[in-house]
N, C-alpha and C positions, 0 to 999 in steps of 0.2 A: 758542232760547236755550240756551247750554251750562250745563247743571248743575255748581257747584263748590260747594265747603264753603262759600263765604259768599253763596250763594243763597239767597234769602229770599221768604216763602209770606206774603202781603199779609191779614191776618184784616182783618174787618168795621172799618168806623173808622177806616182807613188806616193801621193801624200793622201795621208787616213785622218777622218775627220767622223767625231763621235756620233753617232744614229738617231741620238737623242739628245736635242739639244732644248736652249731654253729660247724664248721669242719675246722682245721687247718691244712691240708695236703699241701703241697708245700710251704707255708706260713714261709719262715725263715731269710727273712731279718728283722731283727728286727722294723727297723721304718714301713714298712709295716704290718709285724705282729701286733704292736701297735697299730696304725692307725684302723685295721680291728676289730680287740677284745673288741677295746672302742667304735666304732662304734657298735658294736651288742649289749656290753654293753646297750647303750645306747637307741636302738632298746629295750631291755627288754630280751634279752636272757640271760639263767643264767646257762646251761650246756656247758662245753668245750672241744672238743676230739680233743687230739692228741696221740704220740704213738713214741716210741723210735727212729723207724723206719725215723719219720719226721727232726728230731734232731730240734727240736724248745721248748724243754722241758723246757730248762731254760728260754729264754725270754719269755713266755705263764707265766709259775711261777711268774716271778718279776711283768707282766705287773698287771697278774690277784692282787698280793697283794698291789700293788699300787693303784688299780682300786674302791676300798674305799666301795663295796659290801662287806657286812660278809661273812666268810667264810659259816658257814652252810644254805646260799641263794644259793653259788652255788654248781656245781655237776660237777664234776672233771674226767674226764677217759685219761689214759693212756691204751698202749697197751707192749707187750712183743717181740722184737725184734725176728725173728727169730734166729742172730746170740745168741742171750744171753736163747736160750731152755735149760732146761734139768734144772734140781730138784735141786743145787745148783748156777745153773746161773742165773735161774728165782729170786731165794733169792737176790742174789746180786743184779743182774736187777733193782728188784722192789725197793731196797736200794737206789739205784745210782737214778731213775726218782722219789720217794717221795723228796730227795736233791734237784734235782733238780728245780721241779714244789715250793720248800719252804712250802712243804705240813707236817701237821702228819700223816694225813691218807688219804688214797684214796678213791674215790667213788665207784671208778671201774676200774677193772683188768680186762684185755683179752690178751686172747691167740691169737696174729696177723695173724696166719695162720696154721694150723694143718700140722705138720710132724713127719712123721713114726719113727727116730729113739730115739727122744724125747717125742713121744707121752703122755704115760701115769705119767712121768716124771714132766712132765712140768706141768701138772696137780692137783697133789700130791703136788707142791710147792704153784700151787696157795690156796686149799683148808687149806693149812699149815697158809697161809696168811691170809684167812677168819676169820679159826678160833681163832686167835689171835688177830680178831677185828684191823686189820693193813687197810683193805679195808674195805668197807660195800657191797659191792657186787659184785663177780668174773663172768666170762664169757666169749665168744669166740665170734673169727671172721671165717667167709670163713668154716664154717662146713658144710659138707653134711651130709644129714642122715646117710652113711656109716659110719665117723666120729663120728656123734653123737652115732649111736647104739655101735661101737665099746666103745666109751670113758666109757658106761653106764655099760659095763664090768667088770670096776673095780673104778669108780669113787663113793666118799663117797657121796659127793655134785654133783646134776647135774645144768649144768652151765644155770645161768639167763637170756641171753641176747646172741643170734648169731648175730651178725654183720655183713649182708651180702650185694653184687652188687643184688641191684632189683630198679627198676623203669618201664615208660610203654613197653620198650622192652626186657626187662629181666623179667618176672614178677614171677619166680620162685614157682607158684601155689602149687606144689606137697610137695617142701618145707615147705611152708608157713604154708600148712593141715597140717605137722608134729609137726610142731613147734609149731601151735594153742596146739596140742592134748597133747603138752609135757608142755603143761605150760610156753613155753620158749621163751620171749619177744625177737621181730624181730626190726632188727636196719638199717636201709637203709644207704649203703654207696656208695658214686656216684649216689643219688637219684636221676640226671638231664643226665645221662649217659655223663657226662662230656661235656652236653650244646648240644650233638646229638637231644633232643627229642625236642627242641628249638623251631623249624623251622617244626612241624612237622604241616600237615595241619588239622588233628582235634582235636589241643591241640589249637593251632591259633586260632579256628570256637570257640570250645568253652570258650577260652578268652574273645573274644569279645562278647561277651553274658554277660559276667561280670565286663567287662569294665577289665581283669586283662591279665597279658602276659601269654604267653605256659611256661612257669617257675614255676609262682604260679599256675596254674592250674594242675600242676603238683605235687609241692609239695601239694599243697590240698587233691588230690588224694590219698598221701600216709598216713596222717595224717587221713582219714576217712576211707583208711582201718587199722587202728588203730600201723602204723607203727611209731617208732620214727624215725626222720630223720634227718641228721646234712649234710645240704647246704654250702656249702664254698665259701665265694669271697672277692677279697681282696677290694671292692669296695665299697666303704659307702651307696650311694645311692639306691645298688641292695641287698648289705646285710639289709633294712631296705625295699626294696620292698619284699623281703625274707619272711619276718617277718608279709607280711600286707596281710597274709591269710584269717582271720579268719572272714572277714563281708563276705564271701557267701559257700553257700554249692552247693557240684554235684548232681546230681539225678541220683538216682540207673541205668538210663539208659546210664548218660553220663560215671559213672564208669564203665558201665560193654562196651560199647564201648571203655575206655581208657585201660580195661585187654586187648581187642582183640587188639590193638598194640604189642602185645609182639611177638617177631621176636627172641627170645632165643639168645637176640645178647650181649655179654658181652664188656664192654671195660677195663678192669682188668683181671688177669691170673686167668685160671679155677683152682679152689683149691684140685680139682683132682691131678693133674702136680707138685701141688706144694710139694703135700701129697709124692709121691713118689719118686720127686727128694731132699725133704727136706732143699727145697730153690727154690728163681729165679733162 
């Protein structure tokens, strides 16, 4: 099957959700927000992640309904603040950012970061939200297997989609085995390690092979091994070379030289720390 920007990675429950999407983290001045979302827009992207956490909910909402795409073209995710955890905060939460995005429904729901005294709480709210057809499909960020296996303890629904830090120096292998074996679609966040892998000299070697930068070559990488991924920049030109993956492929040799970059190096908080201080 040829890989192109509106390829879509089928999570649990039969809902298919684009591979490449676009990422609004830091993104909250409004005329630059705008600027960037009609820019990917226009690029061809049709998935949008932000997350309470970003406070960009509203302007994402109005730009996206002004932006003149139907609503069921695109695929909408929000995430759940950690201040707003636990089984009736989560309800409100998810209350307060469908208001806000000017949404009915959501595409997708996650849990921003797994913490101990909300744990199973917060989870209970999202599955409340499922099954009431409020979201079309729930799921989590920053879990570890510990997480995972614990949440499986008592959770009715197991979650669709972890959203975690992996790119070529993170590349979270042991993870990744699990999550294959769980059915449980892997979501790259900070897929460019916040522009570290940039400059790296055999992401460069093999760019030029393709005429494309250490960026795309990158993001390629994570697209073929079958990750979804949401790149962010507030720049027109770069969110549009973003985008302009899809004319060449890696060779199993040059990905498995781009896993041997991985240096277990994170540039985001271990979700361990976060688990047991239940916060930054």
């Amino acid at each position: 099957m040829t890989i192109s920007i509106n390829s879509k990675v089928m999570l649990s429950h039969h809902v298919a959700m684009q591979q490449l999407g676009f990422g609004t983290y830091q993104l909250t001045d409004c005329d630059e927000l705008s600027c960037a979302v009609n820019a990917a827009i226009n690029a061809g992207y049709r998935a949008f992640d932000t997350a309470q956490l970003y406070q960009n909910e509203k302007q994402l909402g109005q730009i996206l309904k002004d932006c003149h795409v139907a609503r069921d073209k695109l695929f909408i995710t929000t995430k759940i603040n950690n201040s707003n955890q636990g089984y009736d905060k989560t309800l409100a939460g998810f209350d307060q950012s469908l208001k806000d995005l000017q949404l009915d429904y959501l595409d997708l729901f996650l849990v921003h970061w797994p913490l101990s005294d909300t744990f199973f709480d917060t989870w209970k709210a999202f599955e409340k939200l499922y099954e009431e057809k409020r979201v079309r499909a729930i799921g989590v960020c920053n879990f570890q297997i510990s997480h995972l296996e614990l949440l499986s303890t008592k959770a009715n629904i197991k979650p669709m989609i972890n959203q975690i830090e992996i790119h070529p120096y993170l590349t979270q292998i042991e993870l990744v085995e699990y999550l294959r074996q769980q059915k449980i679609a892997i979501e790259a966040w900070s897929p460019l390690a916040r522009n570290k892998v940039i400059t790296d000299p055999l992401l460069i070697e093999i760019g030029n092979k393709y005429q494309k930068s250490a960026s795309q070559v990158t993001l390629r990488w994570h697209i073929q091994n079958g990750y979804i991924v949401i790149p962010k920049s507030a720049h027109p030109d770069r969110i549009e070379q973003n985008a302009n993956i899809f004319d060449f492929e890696l060779t199993p040799d040059e990905t498995q030289a781009i896993n041997g970059l991985n240096q277990n190096l994170r540039v985001g908080p271990n979700p361990d720390n976060v688990y047991q201080k239940n916060g930054f």
